[in-house]
C-alpha positions in Angstrom: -34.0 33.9 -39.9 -32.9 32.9 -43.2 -29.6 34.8 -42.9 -29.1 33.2 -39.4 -30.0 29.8 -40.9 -27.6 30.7 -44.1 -25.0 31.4 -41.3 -25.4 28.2 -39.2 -25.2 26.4 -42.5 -22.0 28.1 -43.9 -20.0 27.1 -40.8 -21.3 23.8 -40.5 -19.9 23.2 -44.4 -16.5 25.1 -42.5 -16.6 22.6 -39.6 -17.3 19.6 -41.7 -14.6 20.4 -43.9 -11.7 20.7 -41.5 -12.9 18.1 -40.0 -12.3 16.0 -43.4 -8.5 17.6 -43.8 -8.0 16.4 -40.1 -9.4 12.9 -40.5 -7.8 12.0 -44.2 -4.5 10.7 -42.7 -6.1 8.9 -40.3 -8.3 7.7 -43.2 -5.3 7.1 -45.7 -3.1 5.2 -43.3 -6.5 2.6 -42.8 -6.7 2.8 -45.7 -3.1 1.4 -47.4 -3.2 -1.2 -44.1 -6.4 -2.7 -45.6 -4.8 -3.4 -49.2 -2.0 -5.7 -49.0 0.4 -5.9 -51.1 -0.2 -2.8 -52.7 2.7 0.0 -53.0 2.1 3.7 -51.8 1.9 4.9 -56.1 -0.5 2.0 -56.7 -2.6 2.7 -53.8 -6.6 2.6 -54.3 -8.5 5.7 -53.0 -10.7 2.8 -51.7 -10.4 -0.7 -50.1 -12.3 -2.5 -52.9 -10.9 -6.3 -51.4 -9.6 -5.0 -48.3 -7.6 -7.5 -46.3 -6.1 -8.7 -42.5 -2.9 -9.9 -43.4 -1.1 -6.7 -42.6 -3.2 -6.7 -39.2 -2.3 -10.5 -39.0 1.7 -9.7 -39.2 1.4 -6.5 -37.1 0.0 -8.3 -34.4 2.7 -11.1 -34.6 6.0 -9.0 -34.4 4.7 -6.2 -32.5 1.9 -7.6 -30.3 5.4 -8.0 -27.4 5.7 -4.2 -27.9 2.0 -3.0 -27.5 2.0 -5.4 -23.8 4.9 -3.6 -23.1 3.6 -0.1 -23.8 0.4 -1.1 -22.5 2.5 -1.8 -18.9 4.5 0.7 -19.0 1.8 3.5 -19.7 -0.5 2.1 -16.8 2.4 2.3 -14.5 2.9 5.5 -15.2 -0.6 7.0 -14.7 -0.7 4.8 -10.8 3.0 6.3 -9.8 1.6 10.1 -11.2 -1.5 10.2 -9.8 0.0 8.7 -6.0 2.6 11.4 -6.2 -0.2 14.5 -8.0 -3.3 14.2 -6.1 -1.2 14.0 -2.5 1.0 16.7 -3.7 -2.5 18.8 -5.5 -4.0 18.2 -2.0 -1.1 20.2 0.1 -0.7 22.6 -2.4 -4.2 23.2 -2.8 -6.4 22.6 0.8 -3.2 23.3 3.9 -2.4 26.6 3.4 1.6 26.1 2.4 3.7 29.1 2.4 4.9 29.5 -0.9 2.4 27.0 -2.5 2.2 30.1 -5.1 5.5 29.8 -5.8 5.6 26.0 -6.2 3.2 25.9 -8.7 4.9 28.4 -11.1 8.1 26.2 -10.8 5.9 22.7 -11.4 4.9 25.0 -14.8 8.1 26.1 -15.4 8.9 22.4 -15.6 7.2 21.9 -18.8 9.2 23.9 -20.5 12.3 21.8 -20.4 13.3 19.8 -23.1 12.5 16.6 -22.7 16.4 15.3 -24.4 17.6 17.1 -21.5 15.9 15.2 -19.0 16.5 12.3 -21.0 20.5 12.7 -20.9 20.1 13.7 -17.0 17.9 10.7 -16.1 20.6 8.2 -17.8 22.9 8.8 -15.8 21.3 8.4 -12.7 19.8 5.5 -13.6 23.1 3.9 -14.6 24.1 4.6 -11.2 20.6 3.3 -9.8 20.6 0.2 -12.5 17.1 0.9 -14.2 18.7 1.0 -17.4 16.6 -1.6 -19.6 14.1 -1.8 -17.0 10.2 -1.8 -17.3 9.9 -0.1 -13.2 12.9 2.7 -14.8 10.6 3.3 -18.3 7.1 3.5 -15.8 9.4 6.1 -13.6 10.3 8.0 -16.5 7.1 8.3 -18.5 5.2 9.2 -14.8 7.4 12.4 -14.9 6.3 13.7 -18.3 2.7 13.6 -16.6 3.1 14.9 -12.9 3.5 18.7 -13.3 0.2 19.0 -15.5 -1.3 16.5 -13.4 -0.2 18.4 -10.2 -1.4 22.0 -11.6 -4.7 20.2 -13.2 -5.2 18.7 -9.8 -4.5 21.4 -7.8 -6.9 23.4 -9.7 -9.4 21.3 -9.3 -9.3 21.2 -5.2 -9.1 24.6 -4.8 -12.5 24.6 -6.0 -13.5 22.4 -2.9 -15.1 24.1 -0.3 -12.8 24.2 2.9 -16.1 23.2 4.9 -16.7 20.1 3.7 -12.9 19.1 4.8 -13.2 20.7 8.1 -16.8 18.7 8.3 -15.2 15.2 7.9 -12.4 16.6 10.8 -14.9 17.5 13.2 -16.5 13.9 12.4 -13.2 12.3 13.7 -11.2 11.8 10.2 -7.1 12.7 10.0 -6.5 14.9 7.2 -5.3 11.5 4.9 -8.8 10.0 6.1 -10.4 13.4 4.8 -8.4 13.4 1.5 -9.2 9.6 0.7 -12.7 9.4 1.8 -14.0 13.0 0.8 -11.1 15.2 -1.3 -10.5 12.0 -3.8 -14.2 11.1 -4.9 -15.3 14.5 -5.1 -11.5 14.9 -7.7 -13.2 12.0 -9.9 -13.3 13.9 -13.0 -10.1 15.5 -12.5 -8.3 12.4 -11.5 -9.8 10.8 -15.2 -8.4 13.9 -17.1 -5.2 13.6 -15.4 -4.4 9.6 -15.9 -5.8 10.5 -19.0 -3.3 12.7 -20.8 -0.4 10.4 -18.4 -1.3 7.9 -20.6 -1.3 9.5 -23.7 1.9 11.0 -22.6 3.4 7.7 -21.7 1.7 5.8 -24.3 3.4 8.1 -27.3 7.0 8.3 -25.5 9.6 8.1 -27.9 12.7 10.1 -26.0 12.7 8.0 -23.3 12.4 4.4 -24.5 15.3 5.4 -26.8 17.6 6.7 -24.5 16.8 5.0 -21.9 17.1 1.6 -23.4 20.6 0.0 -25.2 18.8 -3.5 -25.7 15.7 -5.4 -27.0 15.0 -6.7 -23.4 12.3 -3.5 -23.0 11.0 -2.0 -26.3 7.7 0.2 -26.1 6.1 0.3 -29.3 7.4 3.4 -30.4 10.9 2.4 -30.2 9.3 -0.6 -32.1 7.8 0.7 -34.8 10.7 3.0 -35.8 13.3 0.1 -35.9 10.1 -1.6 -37.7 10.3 1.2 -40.5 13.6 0.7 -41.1 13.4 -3.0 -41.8 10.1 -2.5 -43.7 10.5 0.4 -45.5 9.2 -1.0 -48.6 6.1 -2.3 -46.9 4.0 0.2 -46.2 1.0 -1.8 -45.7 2.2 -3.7 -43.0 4.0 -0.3 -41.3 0.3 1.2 -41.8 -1.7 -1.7 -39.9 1.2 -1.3 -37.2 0.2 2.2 -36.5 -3.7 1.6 -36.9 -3.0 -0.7 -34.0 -0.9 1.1 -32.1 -3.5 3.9 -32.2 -6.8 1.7 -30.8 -5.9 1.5 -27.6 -5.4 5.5 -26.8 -8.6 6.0 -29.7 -11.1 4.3 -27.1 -9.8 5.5 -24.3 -10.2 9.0 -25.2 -14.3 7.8 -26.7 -14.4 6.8 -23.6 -13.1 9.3 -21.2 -14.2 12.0 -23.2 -16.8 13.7 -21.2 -14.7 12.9 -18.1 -11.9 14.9 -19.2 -14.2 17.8 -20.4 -15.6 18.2 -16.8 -12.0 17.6 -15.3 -10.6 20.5 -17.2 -13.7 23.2 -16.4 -14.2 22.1 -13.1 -11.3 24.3 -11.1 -12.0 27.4 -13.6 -14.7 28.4 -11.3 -14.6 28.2 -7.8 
């Protein structure tokens, strides 16, 4: 017992430790917003009279962006999800012919570089004028998400017993009555995990919203903070509270989401 106990200690210091590495920047950025007026060499190891007026001039030149990016992420998850979960369904519950094959191309996806896509999509949507557009942006950032939302998906409904479909059928439901009413809610966790990392996905773009946009009129806050860096390079405390803000909104929803997208992604491992 004391050697286990000895053991069990020994990785908790480990654990505790990495975990301290991981957090520090996270720590240090808070850190520098919460001192204004202070330079990066002059910095204080801790906030002794911390203050808002970094937080106060982040929110007042880049509150526009965060709207936007806020928009534009949420978009994205509601076109993903209405194109992955239909699409997860098919390949997942009717018995396609080649639905093997499908999803290994979906995977093989993912391993395109995203500038590629990004010079492909601009020219199309010159041609389709979604150049500068929020609806092009939401289009855009919904494809980063679909193929792992399509493979997580699909997945997860393979699990689903083929009885309970064929149970709502023999009740009188169509196979999109079946899917809505009993394939979707019993997909809850995997639906979460997916719109989940969409958002993050979509939230984080930086290709896109570059090459996609040639003016001011839609600017996520990526593309905002990096022109914001190079107009403020001397002000880090003010380029520190912008990314403290620009990292709330994905930092709750993973708090919150958190054991949803733990049960999302071990629920279609076993069957």
């Amino acid at each position: 017992m004391p050697t286990r106990d000895l053991r069990r200690g020994g990785n908790t210091v480990i654990a505790l430790i990495i975990l301290v590495i991981l957090l520090f920047p996270l720590y240090w950025m808070l850190n520098i917003a919460l001192q204004p007026g202070e330079s990066l060499a002059s910095t204080d190891w801790l906030p002794t009279a911390p203050g808002w007026s970094n937080f106060s001039r982040a929110l007042s030149t880049q509150g526009d962006s965060l709207v936007t990016s806020l928009v534009v992420a949420v978009g994205a998850v509601v076109v993903c999800l209405a194109l992955a979960a239909p699409a997860a369904y098919g390949l997942a519950q009717l018995g396609l012919r080649g639905s093997r094959s499908m999803v290994f191309g979906t995977l093989i996806t993912q391993m395109v570089p995203g500038i590629v896509i990004a010079n492909a999509l601009y020219s199309a949507y010159v041609d389709l004028h979604l150049v500068n557009s929020t609806f092009g942006l939401i289009l855009a950032d919904a494809s980063l998400g679909l193929p792992f939302s399509i493979v997580l998906l699909r997945a997860f409904m393979v699990s689903i017993p083929r009885e309970v479909v064929e149970a709502a059928l023999v009740d009188g439901a169509n196979r999109f009555t079946a899917f809505w009413r009993v394939v979707l809610p019993m997909s809850r966790n995997a639906l979460i995990t997916a719109g989940l990392f969409t958002f993050l996905f979509a939230w984080s773009d930086f290709m896109f919203a570059l090459t996609l946009n040639t003016t001011d009129a839609v600017k996520p806050i990526t593309l905002s903070m990096y022109e914001y860096i190079g107009a403020h390079v001397s002000d880090w405390g003010a380029v520190m509270a912008t990314a403290v803000v620009s990292a709330v909104p994905a930092a709750i929803l993973l708090v919150l989401a958190q054991k949803y997208v733990a049960a999302g992604i071990t629920g279609g491992s076993v069957k």
